[in-house]
C-alpha positions in Angstrom: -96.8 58.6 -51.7 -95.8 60.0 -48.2 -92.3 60.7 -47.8 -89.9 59.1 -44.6 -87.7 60.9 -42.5 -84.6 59.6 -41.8 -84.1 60.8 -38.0 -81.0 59.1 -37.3 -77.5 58.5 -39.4 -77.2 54.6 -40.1 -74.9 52.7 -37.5 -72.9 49.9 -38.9 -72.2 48.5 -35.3 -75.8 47.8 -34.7 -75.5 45.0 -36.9 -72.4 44.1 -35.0 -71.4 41.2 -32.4 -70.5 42.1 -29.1 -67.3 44.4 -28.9 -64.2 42.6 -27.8 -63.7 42.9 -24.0 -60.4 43.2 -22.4 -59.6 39.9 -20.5 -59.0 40.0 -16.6 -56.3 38.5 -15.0 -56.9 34.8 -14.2 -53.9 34.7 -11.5 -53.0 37.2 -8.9 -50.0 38.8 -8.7 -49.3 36.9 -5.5 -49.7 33.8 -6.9 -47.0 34.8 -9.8 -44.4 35.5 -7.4 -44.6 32.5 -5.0 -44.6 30.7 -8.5 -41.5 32.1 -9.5 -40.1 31.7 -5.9 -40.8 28.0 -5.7 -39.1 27.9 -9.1 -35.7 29.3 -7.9 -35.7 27.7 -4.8 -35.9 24.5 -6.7 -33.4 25.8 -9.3 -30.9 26.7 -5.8 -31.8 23.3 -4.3 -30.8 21.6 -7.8 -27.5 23.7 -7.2 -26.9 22.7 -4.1 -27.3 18.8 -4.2 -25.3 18.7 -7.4 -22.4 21.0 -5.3 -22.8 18.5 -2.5 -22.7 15.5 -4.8 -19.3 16.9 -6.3 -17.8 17.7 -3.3 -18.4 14.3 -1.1 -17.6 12.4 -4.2 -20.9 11.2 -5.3 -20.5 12.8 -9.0 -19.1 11.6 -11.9 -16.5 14.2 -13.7 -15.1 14.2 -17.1 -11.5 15.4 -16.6 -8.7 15.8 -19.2 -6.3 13.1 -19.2 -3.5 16.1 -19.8 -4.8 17.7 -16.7 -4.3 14.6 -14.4 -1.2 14.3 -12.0 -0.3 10.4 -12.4 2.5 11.1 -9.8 0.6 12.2 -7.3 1.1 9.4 -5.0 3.8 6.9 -5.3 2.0 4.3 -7.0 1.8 0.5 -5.9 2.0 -0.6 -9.2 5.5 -1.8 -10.1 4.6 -2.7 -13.8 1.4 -3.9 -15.7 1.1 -6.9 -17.2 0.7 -6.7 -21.7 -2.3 -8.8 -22.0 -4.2 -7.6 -19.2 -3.8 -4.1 -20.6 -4.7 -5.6 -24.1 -7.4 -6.5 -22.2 -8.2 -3.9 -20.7 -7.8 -1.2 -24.0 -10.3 -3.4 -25.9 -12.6 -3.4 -23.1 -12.4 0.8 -23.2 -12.8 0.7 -26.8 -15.8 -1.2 -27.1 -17.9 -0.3 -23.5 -16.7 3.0 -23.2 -14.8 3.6 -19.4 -17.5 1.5 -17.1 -15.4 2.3 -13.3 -14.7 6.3 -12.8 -11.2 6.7 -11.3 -10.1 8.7 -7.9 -8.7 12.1 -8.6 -8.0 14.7 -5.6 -9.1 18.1 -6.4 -5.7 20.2 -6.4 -6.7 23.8 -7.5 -6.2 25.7 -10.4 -7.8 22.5 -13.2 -5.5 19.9 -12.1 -6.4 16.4 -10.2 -4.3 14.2 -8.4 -4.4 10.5 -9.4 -5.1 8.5 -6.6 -6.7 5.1 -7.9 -7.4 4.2 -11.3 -3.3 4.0 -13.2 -4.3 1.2 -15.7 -7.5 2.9 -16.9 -5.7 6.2 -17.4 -2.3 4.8 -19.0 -5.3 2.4 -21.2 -7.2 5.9 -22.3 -4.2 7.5 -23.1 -2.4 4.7 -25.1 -6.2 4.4 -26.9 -6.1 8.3 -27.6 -2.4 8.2 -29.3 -3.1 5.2 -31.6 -6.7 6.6 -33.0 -7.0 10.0 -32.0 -10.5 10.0 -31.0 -11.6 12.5 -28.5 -13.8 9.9 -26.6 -10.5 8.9 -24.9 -8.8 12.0 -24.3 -11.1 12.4 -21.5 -11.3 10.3 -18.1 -14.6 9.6 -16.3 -13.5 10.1 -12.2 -14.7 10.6 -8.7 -13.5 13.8 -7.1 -12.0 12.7 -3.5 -11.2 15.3 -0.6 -9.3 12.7 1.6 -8.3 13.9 5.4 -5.2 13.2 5.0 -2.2 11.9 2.3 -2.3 8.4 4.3 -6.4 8.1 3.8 -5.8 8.7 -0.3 -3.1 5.2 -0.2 -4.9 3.4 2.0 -7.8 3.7 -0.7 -4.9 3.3 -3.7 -3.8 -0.1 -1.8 -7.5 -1.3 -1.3 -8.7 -0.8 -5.0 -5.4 -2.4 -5.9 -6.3 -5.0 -3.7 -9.2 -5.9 -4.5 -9.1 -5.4 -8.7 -5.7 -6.7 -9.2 -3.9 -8.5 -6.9 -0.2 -6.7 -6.0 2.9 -8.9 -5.5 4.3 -8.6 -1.8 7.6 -6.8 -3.4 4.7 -4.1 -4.6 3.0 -3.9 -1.4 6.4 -4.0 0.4 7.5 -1.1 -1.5 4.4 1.1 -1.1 4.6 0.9 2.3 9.1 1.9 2.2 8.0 5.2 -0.2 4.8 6.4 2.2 7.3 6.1 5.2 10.4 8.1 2.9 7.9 10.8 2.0 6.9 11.0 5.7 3.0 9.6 4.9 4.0 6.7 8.2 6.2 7.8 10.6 7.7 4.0 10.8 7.4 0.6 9.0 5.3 -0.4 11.3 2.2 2.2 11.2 2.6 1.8 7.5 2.1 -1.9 7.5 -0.9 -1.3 10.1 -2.6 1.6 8.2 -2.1 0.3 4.8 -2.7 -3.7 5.3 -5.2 -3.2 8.5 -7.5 -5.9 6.8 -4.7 -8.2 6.1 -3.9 -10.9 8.4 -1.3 -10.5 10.9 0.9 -13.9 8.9 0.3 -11.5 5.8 1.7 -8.1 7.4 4.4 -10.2 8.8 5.3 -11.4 5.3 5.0 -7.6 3.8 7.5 -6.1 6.1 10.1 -9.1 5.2 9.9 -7.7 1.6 10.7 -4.1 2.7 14.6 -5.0 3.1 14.6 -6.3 -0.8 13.2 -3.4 -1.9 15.3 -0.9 0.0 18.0 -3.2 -1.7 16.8 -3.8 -5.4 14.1 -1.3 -5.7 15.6 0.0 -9.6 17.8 -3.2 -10.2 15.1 -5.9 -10.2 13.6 -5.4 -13.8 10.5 -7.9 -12.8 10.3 -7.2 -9.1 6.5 -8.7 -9.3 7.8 -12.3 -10.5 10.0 -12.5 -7.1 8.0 -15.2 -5.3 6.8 -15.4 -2.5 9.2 -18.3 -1.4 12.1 -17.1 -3.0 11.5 -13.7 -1.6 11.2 -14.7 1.9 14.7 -17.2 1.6 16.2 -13.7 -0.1 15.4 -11.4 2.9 16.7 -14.0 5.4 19.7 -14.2 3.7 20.3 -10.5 3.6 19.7 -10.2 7.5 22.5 -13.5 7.7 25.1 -11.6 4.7 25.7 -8.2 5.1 27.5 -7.8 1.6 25.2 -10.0 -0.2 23.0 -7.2 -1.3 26.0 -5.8 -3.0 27.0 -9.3 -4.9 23.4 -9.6 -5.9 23.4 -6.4 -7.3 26.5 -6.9 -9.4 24.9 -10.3 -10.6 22.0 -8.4 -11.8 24.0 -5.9 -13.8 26.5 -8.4 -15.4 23.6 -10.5 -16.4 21.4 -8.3 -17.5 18.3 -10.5 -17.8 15.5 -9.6 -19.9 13.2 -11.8 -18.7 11.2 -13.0 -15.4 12.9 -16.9 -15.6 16.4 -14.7 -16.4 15.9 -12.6 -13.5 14.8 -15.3 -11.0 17.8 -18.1 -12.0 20.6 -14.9 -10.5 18.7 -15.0 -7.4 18.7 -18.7 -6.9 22.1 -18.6 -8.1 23.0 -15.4 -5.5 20.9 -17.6 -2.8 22.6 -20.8 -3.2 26.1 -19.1 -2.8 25.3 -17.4 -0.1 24.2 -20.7 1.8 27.0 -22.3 0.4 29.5 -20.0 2.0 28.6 -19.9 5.4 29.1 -24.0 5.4 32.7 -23.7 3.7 33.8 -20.7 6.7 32.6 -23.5 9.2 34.5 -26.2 7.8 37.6 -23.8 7.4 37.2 -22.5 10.7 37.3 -26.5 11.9 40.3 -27.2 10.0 42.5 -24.2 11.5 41.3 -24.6 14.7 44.3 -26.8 16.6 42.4 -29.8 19.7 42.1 -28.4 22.6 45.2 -29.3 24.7 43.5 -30.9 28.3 44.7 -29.2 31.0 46.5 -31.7 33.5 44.3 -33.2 36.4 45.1 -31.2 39.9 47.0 -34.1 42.0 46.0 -34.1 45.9 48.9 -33.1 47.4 48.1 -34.2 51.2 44.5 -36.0 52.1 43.0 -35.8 55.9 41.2 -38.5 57.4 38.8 -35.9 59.4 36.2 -38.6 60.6 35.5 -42.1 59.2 33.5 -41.6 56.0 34.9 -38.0 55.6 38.2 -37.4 53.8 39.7 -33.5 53.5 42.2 -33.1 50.3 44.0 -30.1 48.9 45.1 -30.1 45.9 47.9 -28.5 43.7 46.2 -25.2 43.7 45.0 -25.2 47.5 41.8 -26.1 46.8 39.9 -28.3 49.5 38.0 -31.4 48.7 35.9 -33.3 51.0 35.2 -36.8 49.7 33.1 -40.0 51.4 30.1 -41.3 52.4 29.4 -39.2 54.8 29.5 -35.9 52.8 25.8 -34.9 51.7 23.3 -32.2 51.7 22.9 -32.4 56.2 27.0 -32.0 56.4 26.8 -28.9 53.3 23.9 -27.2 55.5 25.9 -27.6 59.0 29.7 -26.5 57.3 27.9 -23.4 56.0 26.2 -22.8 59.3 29.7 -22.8 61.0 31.5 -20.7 58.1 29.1 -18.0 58.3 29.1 -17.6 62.5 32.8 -17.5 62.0 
């Protein structure tokens, strides 16, 4: 048997698939960058709109309740009434907060309150009877108004239009803007504040403001004064000047501690203070002596001048002239000869 020669060492890889090949980049490196560059611009345009969206007030913020100024602006809300705010906590409690408030950005984590009271005091009196986070937080609207008279005007409208104020509360919102120095007068204030209202209903406003520059403290129920009863009030105050004060002492000695209470001293108050000004007129009457009628001034000589004309003088020198011949043509030619004497 011939014998092989082996000429060449064995060589597993022969055998073998095709030896793994380095993959080439699919993307050029240009391509990656403006990829990651479209990707931050959107990221900074994201940024940007959600900026701009806080800023003009577009965004809804959760803020603390604690961090929340609720005195920010003198609020137009005398007192709220129990069952709307019943109402209004078991609305919260079962929806959640479904209209963000107004809050004004004032630096450092703290807001000013500008519309929105009944929500807030319902949150908070929510948060202190169960303790649940949920409503230790309010849902608002960050405002940048121009100016302190721009954040009530939109305080007044909201008011307006979601609950309707009582003309002592509108009255009084007006007297504290113009006391803080928002309105330089009663006047602007009405204007800026009410500039929807009608002029009848501005008119009616402003004769509130003298009741609450008077009772503003004393009245416990200031938003049960009526409308009618308001109106007699404030005319009676302009007629009295010391009625405010006997009104005043009224309220304290009674002490009522309820609406009807409150309202029966007024019409009390008013109907002495109508009362009075008859009983000074009939006491005035009664001390007042008849006029004693002076004595008729006796001719002392009379003139027969012409026929038809008579001249008398009196007791006092005065001249008369009597007859049918005195009348406007003998006035026009006696002043013509006085004055070309």
């Amino acid at each position: 048997m011939a014998k092989r020669r082996r000429l060449t060492p064995a060589n597993p890889a022969f055998l073998g698939g095709d030896p793994a090949r380095t993959p080439t980049p699919m993307r050029a490196p240009i391509a990656e960058v403006a990829r990651e560059t479209s990707a931050t611009a959107a990221v900074e345009e994201m940024a940007r709109t959600l900026s701009e969206a806080r800023e003009e007030g577009r965004m809804v913020v959760r803020v603390p309740l604690g961090a929340v100024q609720l005195d920010h602006l003198v609020r137009d809300r005398v007192v709220a009434d129990d069952e709307d705010m019943a109402a209004l906590e078991r609305s919260i409690a079962a929806r959640g907060q479904q209209t963000p408030v107004e809050l004004a950005d004032l630096g450092a984590g703290r807001y000013g309150l500008i519309s929105g009271w009944r929500r807030i005091k319902a949150l908070a009196a929510l948060h202190a009877r169960t303790g649940e986070e949920r409503f230790a937080q309010v849902l608002g609207l960050i405002r940048r108004p121009a100016e302190r008279a721009d954040a009530y005007v939109a305080m007044v409208e909201e008011n307006e239009i979601r609950v309707g104020l009582s003309y002592f509360e509108r009255a009084r919102i007006v007297a504290k803007a113009v006391e803080q120095g928002v309105f330089d007068s009663d006047r602007e204030g009405l204007q800026t504040l009410f500039d929807a209202a009608s002029r009848a209903k501005r008119s009616k406003i402003g004769s509130f403001l003298p009741l609450v520059r008077a009772f503003d403290g004393v009245l416990r129920f200031p938003h049960a004064l009526s409308e009618r009863q308001g109106l007699a009030l404030s005319r009676a105050l302009a007629e009295d000047d010391g009625l405010a004060d006997r009104v005043r002492d009224a309220l304290r000695t009674a002490a009522p501690d309820t609406p009807e209470a409150e309202t029966a001293v007024l019409d009390n108050a008013l109907r002495a203070a109508s009362a009075a000004p008859a009983s000074k007129a009939a006491a005035k009457v009664e001390r007042t002596p008849e006029p004693v009628p002076e004595p008729a001034a006796t001719p002392r000589r009379a003139i027969n001048v012409v026929t038809g004309i008579a001249l008398h003088e009196d007791s006092e020198g005065r001249l008369v002239l009597e007859g049918n011949r005195v009348d406007a043509t003998l006035k026009a030619r006696l002043v013509a000869w006085l004055r070309g004497q």
